[in-house]
TORSEZA-192412 format. One line per field, with one value per residue: residue number from 1; residue in one letter; chain; x, y, z of N, C-alpha, C, O in turn. Coordinates in Angstrom, 3 decimals. Example, Ala and Ser with C-alpha at 12.3 -4.5 7.8 and 13.67 -1.06 7.14 Angstrom:
REM TORSEZA-192412
n = [1  2]
res = [A  S]
chain = [A  A]
n.u = [13.190  12.850]
n.v = [-5.690  -2.250]
n.w = [7.800  7.080]
ca.u = [12.300  13.670]
ca.v = [-4.500  -1.060]
ca.w = [7.800  7.140]
c.u = [13.200  12.900]
c.v = [-3.300  0.030]
c.w = [7.800  7.870]
o.u = [14.236  13.409]
o.v = [-3.319  1.138]
o.w = [8.465  8.039]
END
This chain:
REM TORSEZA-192412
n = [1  2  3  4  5  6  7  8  9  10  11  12  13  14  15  16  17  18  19  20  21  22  23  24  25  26  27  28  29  30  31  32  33  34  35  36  37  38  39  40  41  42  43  44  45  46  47  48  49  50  51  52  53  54  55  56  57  58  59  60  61  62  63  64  65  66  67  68  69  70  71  72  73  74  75  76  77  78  79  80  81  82  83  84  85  86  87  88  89  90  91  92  93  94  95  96  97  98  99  100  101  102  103  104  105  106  107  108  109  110  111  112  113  114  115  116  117  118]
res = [X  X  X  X  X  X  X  X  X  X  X  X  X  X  X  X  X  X  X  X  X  X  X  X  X  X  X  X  X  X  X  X  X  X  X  X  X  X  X  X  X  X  X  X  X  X  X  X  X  X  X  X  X  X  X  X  X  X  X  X  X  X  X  X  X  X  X  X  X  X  X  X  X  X  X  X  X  X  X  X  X  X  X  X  X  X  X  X  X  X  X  X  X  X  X  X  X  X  X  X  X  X  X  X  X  X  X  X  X  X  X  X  X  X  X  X  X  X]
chain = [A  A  A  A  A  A  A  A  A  A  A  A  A  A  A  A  A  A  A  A  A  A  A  A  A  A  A  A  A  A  A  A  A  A  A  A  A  A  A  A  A  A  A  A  A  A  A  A  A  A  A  A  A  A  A  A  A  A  A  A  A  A  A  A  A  A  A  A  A  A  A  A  A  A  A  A  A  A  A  A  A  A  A  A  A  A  A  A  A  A  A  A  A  A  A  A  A  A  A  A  A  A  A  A  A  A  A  A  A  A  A  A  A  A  A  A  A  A]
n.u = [7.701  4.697  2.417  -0.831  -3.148  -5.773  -9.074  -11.039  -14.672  -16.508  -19.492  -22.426  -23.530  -21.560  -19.358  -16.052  -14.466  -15.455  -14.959  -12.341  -12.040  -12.698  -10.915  -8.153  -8.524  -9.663  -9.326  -6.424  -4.932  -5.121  -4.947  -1.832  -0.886  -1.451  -0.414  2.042  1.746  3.340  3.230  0.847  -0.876  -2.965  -4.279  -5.852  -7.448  -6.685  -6.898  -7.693  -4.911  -5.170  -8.342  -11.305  -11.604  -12.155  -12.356  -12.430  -10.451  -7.401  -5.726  -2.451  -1.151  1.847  2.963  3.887  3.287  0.258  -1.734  -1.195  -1.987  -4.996  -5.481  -5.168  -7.298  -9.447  -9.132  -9.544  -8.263  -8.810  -11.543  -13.270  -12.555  -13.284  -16.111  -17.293  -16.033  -18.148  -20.147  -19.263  -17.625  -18.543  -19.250  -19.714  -18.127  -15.538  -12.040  -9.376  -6.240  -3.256  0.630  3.780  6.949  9.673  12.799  15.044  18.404  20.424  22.212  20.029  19.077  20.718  20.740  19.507  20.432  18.562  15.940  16.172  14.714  11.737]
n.v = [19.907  22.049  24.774  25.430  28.105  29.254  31.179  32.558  33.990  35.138  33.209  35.177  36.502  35.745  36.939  38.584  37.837  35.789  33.557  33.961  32.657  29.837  29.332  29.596  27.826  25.308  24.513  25.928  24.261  21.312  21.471  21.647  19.702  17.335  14.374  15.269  18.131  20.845  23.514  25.933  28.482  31.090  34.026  37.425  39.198  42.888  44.779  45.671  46.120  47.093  47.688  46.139  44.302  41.272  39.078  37.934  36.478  34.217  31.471  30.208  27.625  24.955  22.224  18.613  17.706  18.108  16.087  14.764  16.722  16.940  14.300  14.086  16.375  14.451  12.700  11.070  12.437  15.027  15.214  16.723  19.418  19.643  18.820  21.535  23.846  24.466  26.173  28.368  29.194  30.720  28.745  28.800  30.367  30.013  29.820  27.645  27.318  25.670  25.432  25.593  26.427  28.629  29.723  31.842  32.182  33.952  35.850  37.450  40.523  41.481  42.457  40.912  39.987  41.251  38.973  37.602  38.246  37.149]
n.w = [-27.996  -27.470  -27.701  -26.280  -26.973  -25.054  -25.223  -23.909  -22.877  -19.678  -18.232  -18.762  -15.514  -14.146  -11.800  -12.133  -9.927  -8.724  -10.628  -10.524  -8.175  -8.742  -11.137  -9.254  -7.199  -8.068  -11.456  -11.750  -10.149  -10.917  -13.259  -14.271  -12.931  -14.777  -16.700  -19.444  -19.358  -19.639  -18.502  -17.160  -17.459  -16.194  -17.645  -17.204  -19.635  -20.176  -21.758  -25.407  -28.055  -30.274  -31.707  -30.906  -27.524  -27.708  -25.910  -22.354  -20.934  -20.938  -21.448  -21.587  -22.091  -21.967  -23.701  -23.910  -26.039  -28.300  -28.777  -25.697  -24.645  -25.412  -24.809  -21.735  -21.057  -21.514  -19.633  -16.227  -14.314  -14.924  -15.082  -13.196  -13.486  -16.031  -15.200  -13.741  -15.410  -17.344  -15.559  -14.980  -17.719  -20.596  -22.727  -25.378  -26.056  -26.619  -27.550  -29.250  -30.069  -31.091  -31.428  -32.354  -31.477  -32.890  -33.509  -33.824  -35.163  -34.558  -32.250  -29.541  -30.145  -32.029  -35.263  -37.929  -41.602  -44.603  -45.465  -48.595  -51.559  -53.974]
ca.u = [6.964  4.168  1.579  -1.751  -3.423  -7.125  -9.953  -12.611  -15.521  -17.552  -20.820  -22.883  -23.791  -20.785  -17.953  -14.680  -13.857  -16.211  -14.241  -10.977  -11.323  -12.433  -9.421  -7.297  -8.975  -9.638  -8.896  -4.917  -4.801  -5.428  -4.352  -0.704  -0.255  -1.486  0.407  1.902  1.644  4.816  3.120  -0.132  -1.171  -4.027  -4.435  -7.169  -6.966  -7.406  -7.670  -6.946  -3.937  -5.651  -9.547  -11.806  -11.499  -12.901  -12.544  -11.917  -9.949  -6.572  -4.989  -1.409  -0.410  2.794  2.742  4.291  2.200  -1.459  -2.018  -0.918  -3.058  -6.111  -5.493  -5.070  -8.960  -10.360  -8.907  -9.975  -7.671  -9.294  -12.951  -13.808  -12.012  -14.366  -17.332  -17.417  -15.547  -19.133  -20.588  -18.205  -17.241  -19.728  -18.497  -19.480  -17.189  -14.058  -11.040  -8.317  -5.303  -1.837  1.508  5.405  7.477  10.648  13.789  16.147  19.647  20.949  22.056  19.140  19.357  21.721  20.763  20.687  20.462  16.748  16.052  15.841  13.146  11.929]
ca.v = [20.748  22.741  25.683  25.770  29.299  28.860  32.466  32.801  35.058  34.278  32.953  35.814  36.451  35.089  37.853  38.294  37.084  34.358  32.791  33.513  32.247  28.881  28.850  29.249  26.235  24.099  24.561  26.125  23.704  20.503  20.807  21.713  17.970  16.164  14.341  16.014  19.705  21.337  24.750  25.983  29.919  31.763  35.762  38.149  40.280  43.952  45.028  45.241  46.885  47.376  47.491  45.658  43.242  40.549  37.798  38.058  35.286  33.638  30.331  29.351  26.023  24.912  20.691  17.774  17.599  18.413  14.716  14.431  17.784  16.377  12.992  14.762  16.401  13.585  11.374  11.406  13.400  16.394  15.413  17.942  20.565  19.829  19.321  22.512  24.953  25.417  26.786  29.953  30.141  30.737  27.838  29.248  32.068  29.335  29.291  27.326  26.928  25.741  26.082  25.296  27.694  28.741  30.429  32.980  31.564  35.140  36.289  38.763  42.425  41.486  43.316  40.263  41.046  41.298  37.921  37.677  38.363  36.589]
ca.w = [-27.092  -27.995  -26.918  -26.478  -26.137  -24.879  -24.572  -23.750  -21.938  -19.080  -18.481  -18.179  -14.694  -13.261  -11.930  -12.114  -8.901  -8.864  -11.861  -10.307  -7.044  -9.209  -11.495  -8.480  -6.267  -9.217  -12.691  -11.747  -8.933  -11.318  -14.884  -14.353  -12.454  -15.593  -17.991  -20.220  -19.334  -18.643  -17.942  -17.386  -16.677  -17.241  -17.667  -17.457  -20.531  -19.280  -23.247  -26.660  -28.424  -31.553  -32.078  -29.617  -26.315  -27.676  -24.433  -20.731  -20.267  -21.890  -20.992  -22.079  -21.723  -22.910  -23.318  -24.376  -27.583  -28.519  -28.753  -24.759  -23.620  -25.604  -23.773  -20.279  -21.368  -21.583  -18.476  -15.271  -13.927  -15.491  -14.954  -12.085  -14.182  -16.950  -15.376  -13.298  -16.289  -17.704  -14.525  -14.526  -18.272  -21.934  -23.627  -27.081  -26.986  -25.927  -28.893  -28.787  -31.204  -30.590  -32.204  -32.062  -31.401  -33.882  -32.837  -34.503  -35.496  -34.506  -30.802  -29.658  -30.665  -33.907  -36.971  -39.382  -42.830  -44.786  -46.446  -49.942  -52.249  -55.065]
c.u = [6.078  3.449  0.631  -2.453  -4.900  -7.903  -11.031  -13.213  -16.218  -18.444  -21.648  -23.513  -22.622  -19.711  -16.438  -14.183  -14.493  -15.198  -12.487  -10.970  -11.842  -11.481  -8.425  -7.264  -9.029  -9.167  -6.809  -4.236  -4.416  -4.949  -2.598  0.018  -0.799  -0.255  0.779  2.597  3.096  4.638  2.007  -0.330  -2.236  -4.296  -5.519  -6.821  -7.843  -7.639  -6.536  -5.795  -4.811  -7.259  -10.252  -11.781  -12.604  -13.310  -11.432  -11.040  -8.701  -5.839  -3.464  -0.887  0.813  2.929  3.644  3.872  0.511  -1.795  -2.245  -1.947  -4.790  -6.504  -5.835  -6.289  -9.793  -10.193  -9.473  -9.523  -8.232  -10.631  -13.370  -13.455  -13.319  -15.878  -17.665  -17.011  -17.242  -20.099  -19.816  -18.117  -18.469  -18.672  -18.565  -18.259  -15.587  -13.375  -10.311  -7.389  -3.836  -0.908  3.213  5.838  8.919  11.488  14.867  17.658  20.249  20.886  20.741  19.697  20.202  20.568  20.871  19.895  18.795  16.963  15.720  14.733  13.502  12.165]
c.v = [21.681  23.188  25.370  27.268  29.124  30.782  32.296  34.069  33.838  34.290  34.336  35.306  35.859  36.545  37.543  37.297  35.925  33.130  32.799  33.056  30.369  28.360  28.549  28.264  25.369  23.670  24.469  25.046  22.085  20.199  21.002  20.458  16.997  15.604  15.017  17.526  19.782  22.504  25.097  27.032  30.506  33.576  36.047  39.360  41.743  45.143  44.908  46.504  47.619  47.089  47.403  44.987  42.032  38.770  38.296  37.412  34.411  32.451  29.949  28.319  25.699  22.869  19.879  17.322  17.945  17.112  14.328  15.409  17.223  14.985  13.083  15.302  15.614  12.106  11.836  11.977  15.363  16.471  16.667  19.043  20.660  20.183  20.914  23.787  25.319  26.407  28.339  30.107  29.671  29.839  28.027  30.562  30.814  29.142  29.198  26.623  26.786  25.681  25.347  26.363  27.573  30.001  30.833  32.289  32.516  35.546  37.442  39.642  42.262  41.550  42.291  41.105  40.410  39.782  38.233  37.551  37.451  37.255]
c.w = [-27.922  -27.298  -27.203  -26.235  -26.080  -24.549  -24.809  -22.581  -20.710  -18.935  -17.550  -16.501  -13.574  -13.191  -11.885  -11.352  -8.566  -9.732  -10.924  -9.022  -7.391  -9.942  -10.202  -7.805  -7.073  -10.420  -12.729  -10.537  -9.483  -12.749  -14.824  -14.012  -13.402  -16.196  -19.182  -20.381  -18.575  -18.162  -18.215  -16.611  -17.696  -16.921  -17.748  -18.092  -19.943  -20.565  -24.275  -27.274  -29.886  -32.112  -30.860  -28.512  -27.146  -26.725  -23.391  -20.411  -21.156  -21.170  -22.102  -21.391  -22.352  -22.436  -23.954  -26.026  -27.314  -28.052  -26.765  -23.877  -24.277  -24.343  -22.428  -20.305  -21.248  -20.279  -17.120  -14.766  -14.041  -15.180  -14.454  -12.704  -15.313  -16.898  -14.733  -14.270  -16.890  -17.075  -14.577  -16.610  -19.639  -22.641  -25.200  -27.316  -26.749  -27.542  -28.581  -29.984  -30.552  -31.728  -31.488  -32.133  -32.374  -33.240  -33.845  -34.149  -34.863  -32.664  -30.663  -29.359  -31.764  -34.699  -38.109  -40.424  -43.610  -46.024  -47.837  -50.782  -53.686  -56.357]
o.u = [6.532  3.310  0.567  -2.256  -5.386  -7.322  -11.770  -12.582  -16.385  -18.962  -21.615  -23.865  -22.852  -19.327  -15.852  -13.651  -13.818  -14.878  -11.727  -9.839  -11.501  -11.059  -7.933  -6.204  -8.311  -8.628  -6.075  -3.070  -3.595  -4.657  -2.078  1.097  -0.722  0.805  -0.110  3.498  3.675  5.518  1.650  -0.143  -2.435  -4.473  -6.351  -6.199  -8.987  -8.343  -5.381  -5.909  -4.788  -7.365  -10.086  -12.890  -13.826  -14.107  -10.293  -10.613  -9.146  -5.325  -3.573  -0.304  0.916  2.969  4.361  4.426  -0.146  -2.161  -3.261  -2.534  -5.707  -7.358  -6.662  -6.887  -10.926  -10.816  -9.843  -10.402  -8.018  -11.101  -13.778  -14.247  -14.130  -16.616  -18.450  -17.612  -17.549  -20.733  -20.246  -18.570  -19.095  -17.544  -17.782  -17.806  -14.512  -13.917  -9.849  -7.718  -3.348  -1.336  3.491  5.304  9.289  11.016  15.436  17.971  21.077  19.870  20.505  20.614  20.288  19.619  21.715  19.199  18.129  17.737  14.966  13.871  14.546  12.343]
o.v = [22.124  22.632  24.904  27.656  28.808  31.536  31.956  34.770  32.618  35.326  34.556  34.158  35.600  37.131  36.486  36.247  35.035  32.019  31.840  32.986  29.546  27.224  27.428  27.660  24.403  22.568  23.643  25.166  21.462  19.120  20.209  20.095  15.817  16.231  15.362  17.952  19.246  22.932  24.832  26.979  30.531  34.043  35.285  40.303  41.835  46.145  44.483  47.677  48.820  46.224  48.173  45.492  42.133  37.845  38.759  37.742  33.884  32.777  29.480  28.258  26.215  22.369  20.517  16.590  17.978  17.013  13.725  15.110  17.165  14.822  12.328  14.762  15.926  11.056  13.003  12.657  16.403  17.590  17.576  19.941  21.583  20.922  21.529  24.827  26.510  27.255  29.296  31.185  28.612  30.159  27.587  31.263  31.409  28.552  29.982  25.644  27.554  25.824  24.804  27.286  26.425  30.972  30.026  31.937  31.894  35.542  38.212  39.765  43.259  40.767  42.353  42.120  39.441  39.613  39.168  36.691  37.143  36.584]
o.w = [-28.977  -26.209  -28.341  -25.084  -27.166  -23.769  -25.733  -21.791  -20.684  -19.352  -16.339  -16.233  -12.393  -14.203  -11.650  -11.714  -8.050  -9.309  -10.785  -8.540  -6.541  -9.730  -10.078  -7.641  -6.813  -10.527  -13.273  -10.159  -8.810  -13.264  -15.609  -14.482  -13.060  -16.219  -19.961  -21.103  -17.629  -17.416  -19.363  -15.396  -18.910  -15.796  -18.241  -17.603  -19.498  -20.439  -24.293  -26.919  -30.158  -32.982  -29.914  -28.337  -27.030  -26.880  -23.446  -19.304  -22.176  -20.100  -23.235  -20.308  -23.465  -21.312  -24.725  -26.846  -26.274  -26.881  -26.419  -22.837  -23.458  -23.472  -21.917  -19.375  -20.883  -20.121  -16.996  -14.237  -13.419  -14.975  -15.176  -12.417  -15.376  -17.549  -15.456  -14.000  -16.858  -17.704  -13.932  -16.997  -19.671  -23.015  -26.042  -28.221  -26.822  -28.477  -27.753  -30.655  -29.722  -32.873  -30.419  -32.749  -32.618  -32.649  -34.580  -33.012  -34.197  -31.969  -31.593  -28.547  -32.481  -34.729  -39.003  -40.393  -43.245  -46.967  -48.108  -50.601  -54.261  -57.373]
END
């Protein structure tokens, strides 16, 4: 299993609610029933902890593999998702990196002890 996290801004001239009442009808409506995807939510960042906001918009996916959410991109299943996402969002600002996740040997809130240095 692995994550994808997707952000981006949107295409000037488009508002908030413009964009979200298309994720909700189309985009959140359509990629969660592909292959693949075992979870698919998207946030509207409302800012940054540290510096600037630099995108409106965050998608986590959590999938079967990269390999399987690429695949699911490119099938028909997704078309309408694709072609309509550039209408609402600036496709140059879009970054997307995924990741495995790693889990602590240790019940949470235990105190383990500081690993060793070289």
């Amino acid at each position: 299993m692995q994550k994808i996290f997707v952000t981006y801004n949107l295409k000037p001239g488009v508002s908030l609610e413009q964009y979200k009442a298309w994720s909700r009808e189309i985009d959140q409506r359509i990629a969660p029933g592909q292959p693949g995807v075992i979870r698919f939510e998207v946030y509207v960042i409302e800012g940054a902890l540290d510096g600037e906001q630099r995108f409106q918009i965050m998608e986590d996916i959590e999938v079967e593999s990269v390999e399987a959410w690429q695949k699911a991109l490119a099938g028909e299943g997704m078309a309408y998702v694709m072609e309509t996402f550039p209408m609402f969002v600036d496709t140059s600002s879009v970054n997307a990196c995924y990741g495995t996740r790693f889990i602590a040997d240790l019940p949470h809130g235990a105190r383990p002890p500081l690993p060793a240095q070289a």
